[in-house]
C-alpha positions in Angstrom: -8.2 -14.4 19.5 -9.5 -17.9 19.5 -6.5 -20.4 18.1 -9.0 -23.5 16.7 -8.6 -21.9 13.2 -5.2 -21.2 13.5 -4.1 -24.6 13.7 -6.6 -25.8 11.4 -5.1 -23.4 8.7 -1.6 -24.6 10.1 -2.6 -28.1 9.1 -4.1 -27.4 6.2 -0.9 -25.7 5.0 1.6 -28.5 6.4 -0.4 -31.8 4.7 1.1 -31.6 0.9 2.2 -28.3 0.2 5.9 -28.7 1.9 6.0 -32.2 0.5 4.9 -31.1 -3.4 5.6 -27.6 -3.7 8.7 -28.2 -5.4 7.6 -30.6 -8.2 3.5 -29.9 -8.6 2.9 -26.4 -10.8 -1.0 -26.2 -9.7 -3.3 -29.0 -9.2 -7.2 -29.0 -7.9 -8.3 -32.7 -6.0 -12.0 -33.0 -6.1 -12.6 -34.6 -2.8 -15.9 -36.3 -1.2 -18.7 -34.0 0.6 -17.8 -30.5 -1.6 -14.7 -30.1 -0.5 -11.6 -29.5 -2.6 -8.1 -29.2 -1.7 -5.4 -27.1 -4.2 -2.0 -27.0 -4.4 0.5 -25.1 -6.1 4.3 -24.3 -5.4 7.4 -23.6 -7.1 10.8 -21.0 -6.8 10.3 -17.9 -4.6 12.7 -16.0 -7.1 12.8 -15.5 -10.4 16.5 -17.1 -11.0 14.3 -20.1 -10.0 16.0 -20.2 -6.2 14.2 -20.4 -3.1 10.8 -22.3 -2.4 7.1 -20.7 -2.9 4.1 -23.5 -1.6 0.2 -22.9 -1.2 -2.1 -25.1 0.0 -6.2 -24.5 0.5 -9.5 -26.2 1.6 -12.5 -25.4 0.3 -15.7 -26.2 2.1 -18.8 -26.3 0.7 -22.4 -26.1 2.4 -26.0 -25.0 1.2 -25.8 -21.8 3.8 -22.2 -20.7 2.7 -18.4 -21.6 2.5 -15.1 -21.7 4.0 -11.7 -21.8 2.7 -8.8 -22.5 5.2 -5.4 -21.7 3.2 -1.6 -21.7 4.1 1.4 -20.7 2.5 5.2 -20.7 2.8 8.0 -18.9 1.0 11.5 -19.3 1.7 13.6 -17.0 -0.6 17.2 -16.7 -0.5 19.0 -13.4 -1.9 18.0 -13.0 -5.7 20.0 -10.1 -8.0 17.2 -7.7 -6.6 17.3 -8.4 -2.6 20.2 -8.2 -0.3 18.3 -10.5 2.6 16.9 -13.9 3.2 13.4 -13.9 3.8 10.7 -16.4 5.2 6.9 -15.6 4.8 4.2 -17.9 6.9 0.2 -17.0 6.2 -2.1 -19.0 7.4 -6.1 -17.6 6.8 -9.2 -18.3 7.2 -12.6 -16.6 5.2 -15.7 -17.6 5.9 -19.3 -16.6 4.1 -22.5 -17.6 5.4 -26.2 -17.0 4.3 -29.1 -16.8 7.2 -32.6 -16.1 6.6 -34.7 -13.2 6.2 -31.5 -12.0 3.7 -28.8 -11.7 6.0 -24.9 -12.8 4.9 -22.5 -13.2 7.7 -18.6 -13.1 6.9 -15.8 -14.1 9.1 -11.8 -13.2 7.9 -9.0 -14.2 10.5 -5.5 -14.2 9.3 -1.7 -14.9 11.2 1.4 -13.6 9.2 4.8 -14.0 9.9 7.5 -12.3 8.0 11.6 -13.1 8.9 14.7 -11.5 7.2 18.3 -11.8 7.7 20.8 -10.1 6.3 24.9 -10.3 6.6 27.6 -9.5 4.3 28.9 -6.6 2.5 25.6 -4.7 2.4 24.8 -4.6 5.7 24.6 -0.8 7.2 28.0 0.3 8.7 28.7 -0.6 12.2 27.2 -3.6 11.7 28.0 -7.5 11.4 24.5 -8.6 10.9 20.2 -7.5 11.1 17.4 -9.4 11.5 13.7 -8.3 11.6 11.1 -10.7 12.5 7.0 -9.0 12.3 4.2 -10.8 13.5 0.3 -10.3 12.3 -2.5 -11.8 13.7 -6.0 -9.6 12.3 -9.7 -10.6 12.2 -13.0 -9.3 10.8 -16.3 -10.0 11.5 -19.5 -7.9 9.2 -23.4 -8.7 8.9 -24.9 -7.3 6.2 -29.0 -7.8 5.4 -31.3 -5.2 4.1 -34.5 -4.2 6.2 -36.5 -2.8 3.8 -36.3 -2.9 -0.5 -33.7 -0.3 -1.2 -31.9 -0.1 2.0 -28.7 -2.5 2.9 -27.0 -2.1 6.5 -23.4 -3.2 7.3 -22.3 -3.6 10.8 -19.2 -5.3 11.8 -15.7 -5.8 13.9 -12.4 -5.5 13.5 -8.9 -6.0 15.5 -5.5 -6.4 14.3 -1.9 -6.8 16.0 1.7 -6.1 14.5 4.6 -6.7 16.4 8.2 -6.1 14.5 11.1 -7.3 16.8 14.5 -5.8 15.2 17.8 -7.0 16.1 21.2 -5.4 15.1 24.5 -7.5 16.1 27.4 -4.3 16.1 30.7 -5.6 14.7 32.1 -5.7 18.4 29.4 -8.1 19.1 27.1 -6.2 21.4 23.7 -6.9 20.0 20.6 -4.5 20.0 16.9 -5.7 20.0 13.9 -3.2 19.9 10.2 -4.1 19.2 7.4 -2.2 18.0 4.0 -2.9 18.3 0.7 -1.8 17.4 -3.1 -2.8 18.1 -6.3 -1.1 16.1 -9.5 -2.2 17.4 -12.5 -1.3 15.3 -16.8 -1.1 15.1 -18.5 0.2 12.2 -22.0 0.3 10.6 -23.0 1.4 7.3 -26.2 1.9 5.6 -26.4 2.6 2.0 -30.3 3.8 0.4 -31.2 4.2 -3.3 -34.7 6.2 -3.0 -34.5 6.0 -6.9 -33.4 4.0 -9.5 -30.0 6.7 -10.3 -29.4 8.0 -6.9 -27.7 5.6 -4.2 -26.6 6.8 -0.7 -24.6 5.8 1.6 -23.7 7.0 5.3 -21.4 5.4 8.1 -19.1 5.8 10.6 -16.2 3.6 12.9 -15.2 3.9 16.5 -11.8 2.8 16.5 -8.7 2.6 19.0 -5.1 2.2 18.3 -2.6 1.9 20.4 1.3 1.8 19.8 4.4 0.8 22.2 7.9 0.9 21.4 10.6 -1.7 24.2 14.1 -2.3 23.9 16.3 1.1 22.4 13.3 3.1 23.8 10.5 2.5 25.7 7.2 4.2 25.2 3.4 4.0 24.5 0.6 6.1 23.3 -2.9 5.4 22.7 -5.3 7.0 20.5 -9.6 7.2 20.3 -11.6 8.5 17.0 -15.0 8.5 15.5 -14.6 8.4 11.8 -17.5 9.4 10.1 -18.2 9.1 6.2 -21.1 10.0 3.8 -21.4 9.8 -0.1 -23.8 10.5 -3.3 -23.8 8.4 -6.3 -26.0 9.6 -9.0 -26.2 8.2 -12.9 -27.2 11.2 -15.0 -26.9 10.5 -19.4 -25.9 7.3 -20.7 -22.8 6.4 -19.5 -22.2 8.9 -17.3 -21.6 9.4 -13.3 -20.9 11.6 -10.5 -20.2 11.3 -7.0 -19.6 13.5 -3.8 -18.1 11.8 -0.7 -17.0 13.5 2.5 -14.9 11.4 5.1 -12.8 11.5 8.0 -9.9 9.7 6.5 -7.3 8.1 9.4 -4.3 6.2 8.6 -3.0 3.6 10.3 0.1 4.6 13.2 3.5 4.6 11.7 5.2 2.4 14.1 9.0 3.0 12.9 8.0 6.7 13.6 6.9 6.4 16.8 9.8 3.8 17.5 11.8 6.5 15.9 11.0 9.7 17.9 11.0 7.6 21.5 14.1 7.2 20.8 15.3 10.6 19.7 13.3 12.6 22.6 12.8 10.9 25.8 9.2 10.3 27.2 8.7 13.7 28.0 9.6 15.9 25.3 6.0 16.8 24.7 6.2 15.9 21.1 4.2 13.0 19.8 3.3 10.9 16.6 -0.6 10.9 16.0 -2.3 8.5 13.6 -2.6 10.8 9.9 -5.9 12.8 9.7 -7.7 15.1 7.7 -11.0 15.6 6.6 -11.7 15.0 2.8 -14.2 16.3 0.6 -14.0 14.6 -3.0 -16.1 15.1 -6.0 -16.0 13.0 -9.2 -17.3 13.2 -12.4 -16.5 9.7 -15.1 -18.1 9.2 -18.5 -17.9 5.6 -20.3 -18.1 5.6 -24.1 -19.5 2.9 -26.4 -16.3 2.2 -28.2 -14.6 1.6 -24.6 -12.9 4.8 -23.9 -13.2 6.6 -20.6 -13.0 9.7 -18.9 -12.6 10.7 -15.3 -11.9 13.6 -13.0 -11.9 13.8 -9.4 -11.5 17.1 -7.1 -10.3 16.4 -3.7 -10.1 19.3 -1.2 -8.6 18.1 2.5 -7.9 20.1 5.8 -5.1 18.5 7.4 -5.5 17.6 11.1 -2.5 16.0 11.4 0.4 15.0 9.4 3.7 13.6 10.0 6.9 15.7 9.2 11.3 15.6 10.6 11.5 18.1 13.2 13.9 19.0 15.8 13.8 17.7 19.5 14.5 19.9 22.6 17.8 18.2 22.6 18.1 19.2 18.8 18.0 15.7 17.5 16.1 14.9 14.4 13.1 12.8 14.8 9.6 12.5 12.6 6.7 14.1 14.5 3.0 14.8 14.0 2.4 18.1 12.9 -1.4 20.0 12.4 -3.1 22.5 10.7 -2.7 22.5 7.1 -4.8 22.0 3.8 -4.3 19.9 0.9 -6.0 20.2 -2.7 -5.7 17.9 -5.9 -7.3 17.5 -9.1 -6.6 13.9 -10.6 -8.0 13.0 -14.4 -7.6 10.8 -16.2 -8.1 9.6 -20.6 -8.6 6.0 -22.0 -9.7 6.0 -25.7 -9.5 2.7 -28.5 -7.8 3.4 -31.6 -9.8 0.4 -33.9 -12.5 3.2 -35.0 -9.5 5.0 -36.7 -8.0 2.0 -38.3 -5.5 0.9 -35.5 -6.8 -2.0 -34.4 -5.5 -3.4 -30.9 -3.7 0.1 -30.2 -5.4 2.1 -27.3 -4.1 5.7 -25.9 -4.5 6.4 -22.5 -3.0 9.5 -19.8 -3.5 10.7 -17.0 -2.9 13.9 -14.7 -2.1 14.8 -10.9 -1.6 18.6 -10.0 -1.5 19.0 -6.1 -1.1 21.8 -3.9 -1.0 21.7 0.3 0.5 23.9 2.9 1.5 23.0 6.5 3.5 24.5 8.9 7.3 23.7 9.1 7.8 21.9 12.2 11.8 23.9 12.4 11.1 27.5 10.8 7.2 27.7 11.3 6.4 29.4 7.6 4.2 27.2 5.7 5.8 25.2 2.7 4.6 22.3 0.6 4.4 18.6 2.5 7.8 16.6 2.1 8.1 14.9 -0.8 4.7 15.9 -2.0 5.1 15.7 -6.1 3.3 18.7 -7.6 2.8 17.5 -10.8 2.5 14.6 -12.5 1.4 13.9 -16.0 1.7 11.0 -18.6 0.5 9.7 -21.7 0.9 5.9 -23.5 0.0 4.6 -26.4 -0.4 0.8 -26.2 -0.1 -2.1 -29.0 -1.8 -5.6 -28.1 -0.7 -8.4 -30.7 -2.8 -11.4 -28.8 -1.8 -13.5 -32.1 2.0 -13.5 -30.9 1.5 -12.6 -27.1 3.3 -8.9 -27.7 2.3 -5.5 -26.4 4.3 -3.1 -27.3 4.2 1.0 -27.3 6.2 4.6 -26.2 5.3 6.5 -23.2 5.4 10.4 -22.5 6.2 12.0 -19.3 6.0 15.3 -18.3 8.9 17.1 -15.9 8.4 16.1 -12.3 9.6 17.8 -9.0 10.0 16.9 -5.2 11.3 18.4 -2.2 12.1 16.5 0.7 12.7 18.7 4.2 15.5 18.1 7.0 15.9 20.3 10.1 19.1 21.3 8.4 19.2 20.0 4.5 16.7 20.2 1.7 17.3 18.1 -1.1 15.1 18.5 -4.6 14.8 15.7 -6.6 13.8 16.6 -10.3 13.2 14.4 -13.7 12.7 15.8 -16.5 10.1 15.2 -19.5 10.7 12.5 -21.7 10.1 10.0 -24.0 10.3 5.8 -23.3 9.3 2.8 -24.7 8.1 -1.1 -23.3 7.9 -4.6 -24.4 6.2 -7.1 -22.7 5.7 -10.6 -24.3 2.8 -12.8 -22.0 2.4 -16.5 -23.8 0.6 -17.5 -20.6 3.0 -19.2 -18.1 5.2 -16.5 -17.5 5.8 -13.0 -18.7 8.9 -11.2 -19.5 8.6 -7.4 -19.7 11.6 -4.6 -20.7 10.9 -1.1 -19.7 12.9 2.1 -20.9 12.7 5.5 -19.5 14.4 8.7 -21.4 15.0 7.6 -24.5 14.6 11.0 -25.3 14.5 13.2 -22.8 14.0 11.8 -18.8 17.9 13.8 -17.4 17.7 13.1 -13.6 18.7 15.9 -11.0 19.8 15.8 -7.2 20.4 18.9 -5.4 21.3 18.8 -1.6 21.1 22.2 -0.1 23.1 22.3 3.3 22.3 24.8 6.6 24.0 26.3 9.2 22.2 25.1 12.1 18.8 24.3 10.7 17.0 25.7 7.6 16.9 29.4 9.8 20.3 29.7 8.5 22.9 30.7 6.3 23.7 28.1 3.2 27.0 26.3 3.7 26.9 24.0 0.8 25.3 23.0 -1.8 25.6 19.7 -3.7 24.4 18.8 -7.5 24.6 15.6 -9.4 22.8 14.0 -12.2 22.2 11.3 -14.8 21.0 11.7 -18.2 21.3 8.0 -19.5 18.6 6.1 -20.4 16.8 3.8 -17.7 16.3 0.3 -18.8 14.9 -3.2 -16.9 14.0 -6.4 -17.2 11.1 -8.2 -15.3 10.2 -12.2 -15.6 6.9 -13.4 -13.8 5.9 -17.0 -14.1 2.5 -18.3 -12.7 2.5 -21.5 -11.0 
């Protein structure tokens, strides 16, 4: 990956932003030739410690513009983190115009994330941690359109994390391991409206992804797929929409899981972990009203090719591993309707729903169960209050009972909340906003219940553990824009 816009960005980020970020709240310099420089900065926490800087160019040109931006954030431990941290972006974007139609867009990026932690909080056996992840990633698309009603994307993409993770035991021995990962990617699109209410669109991406593991472990895997996607858009009454999509959905390698079950199993224990896969079939129906309400459901039906679930090595160690076979089903909807047509002016209600249903294989008794932590349920409804005179919103919130199971070779533990009533405040004059949040008011008891096996989850039940909490949840957020 060429390093002429990494510097460039690097520049760009070290001219005034170090120098200013702690006095200048946000500033725009209107420069010679179109270009414009901005600057803002201020406290990386919100007890007004640690140092938060951003600096971009914008350049301007009849055929397109760039923008070369940096930023910096040094934050030391606030009441909600136990670590000091130190973010570095630098970025480039890029958007052209050619003739004959065509737009050309370039993103690069470089991210570096640090974090230390020492003291008290620090897991057991341990003086000190440190994690240090680097990301350098890059996009390239051209989009034009051939003929009136057809548009065609094509493009490229890579990426590259690497998280280096370094443990100091209280002896002193110290223990680094690094995991990395690289996705490489072509894709074309082409989307078609043959009339006025119908749009199509079709695609596919090639991708590869690779993953390595050094230091604790050492392993590697790579990984080739076609993704292919297709979808209908059609506007029927006033308003109103539906759409069917089919895809190939593939998530990204989980790294920590790979590093994880290298670790646990040895090179050659057969197992593996595979990049998430299934193929999804969604169909969704949404209706806009005049007054501003809406409506929307969407069906999703999914056969799992592969999923990631804690299973047992050959040495009986517990590791995460990639799993297939399987089916997933869900049915999301959700309500949004304005109140002023009934004399409440300002208020709004709103809910929405989740039911989901899947089945897998267990990866330690083979009968099929429900994926790990997979919620089954989920329902809510709010009704809202927006006083724009004094900068208030206000309103109570409704849940309904919610479940989860989480699966261990030799523990299940369900997780339960039941329904209940709460209530927010959030006051926004502009340059900062303070929010307070309470959850069971009425209602909302929390449950635990660990459920312990002999052997693995074949076995007999040697204990079982139960705790709970039924007070009320309450906290306190404070944003402020710079």
């Amino acid at each position: 990956m060429s390093k002429v816009w990494h510097w460039a960005a690097l520049a760009v980020a070290a001219l005034p932003g170090a120098a200013f970020a702690a006095a200048v709240q946000s500033s725009s310099y209107p420069l010679p030739n179109d270009v414009a420089l901005n600057v803002s900065g201020g406290p990386a926490n919100a007890d007004g410690s640690g140092l938060k800087s951003s600096t971009s160019v914008d350049l301007h040109s009849p055929i397109g513009s760039t923008t070369l931006s940096g930023t910096f954030t040094s934050a030391p431990p606030d009441l909600s983190a136990s670590a000091d941290r130190t973010d570095r972006k630098l970025g480039v974007d890029s958007r052209f115009s050619a003739p004959g139609g065509v737009s050309v867009s370039v993103q690069a990026s470089s991210e570096m994330q640090e974090s230390r932690q020492t003291g008290t909080l620090v897991p057991a056996g341990l003086s000190s941690t440190s994690a240090i992840t680097k990301t350098d990633s890059a996009v390239a698309k051209v989009t034009s359109q051939p003929v009136a009603g057809v548009g065609v994307t094509m493009g490229v993409s890579q990426s590259h994390s690497e998280t280096t993770q370094g443990n100091v035991a209280v002896g002193g021995s110290v223990q680094n391991n690094t995991v990395a990962t690289d996705d490489k990617k072509a894709f074309a699109s082409a989307d078609w409206s043959p009339v006025s209410f119908l749009e199509l669109k079709a695609g596919a991406a090639n991708q590869t992804a690779s993953v390595s593991t050094h230091g604790t472990a050492n392993a590697g895997d790579e990984y080739h797929h076609t993704a292919p996607y297709a979808s209908a858009t059609a506007q029927l009454w006033d308003g109103a929409q539906a759409k069917v999509a089919s895809t190939d959905a593939v998530s990204p390698i989980n790294a920590y899981d790979f590093a994880a079950l290298a670790q646990a199993a040895g090179a050659n224990s057969g197992l593996e972990i595979k990049p998430n896969r299934e193929w999804r079939n969604q169909a969704t129906l949404s209706q806009d009203f005049d007054n501003g309400g809406t409506l929307s459901a969407t069906v999703t039906q999914a056969r799992i090719e592969s999923a990631t679930e804690l299973g047992l090595t050959p040495d009986g160690a517990a590791a995460p591993m990639s799993v297939s076979g399987g089916a997933r089903r869900e049915l999301d909807a959700s309500f949004s309707m304005p109140l002023a047509g009934y004399g409440l002016a300002g208020t709004t209600i709103s809910s929405q729903a989740t039911l989901r249903q899947s089945q897998l294989r267990d990866p330690v008794t083979g009968q099929m169960r429900r994926m790990s932590g997979e919620v089954p349920r989920q329902a809510n409804v709010k009704l809202t209050h927006k006083d724009d005179a004094h900068h208030l919103e206000w309103g109570v919130k409704g849940r309904l009972a919610t479940e989860q199971r989480f699966y261990q070779p030799a523990q299940m533990t369900a997780l339960r909340t039941d329904s209940g009533v709460g209530a927010f405040v959030t006051y926004n004059p502009g340059r900062y906003t303070v929010s307070l949040n309470a959850d069971g008011l009425i209602g909302g008891a929390r449950s635990q219940v660990d459920t312990f096996y002999s052997g693995t989850r074949d076995g007999n039940v040697t204990a079982v553990n139960r705790t709970g909490d039924n007070s009320p949840m309450v906290s306190v957020s404070v944003q402020q824009k710079f």
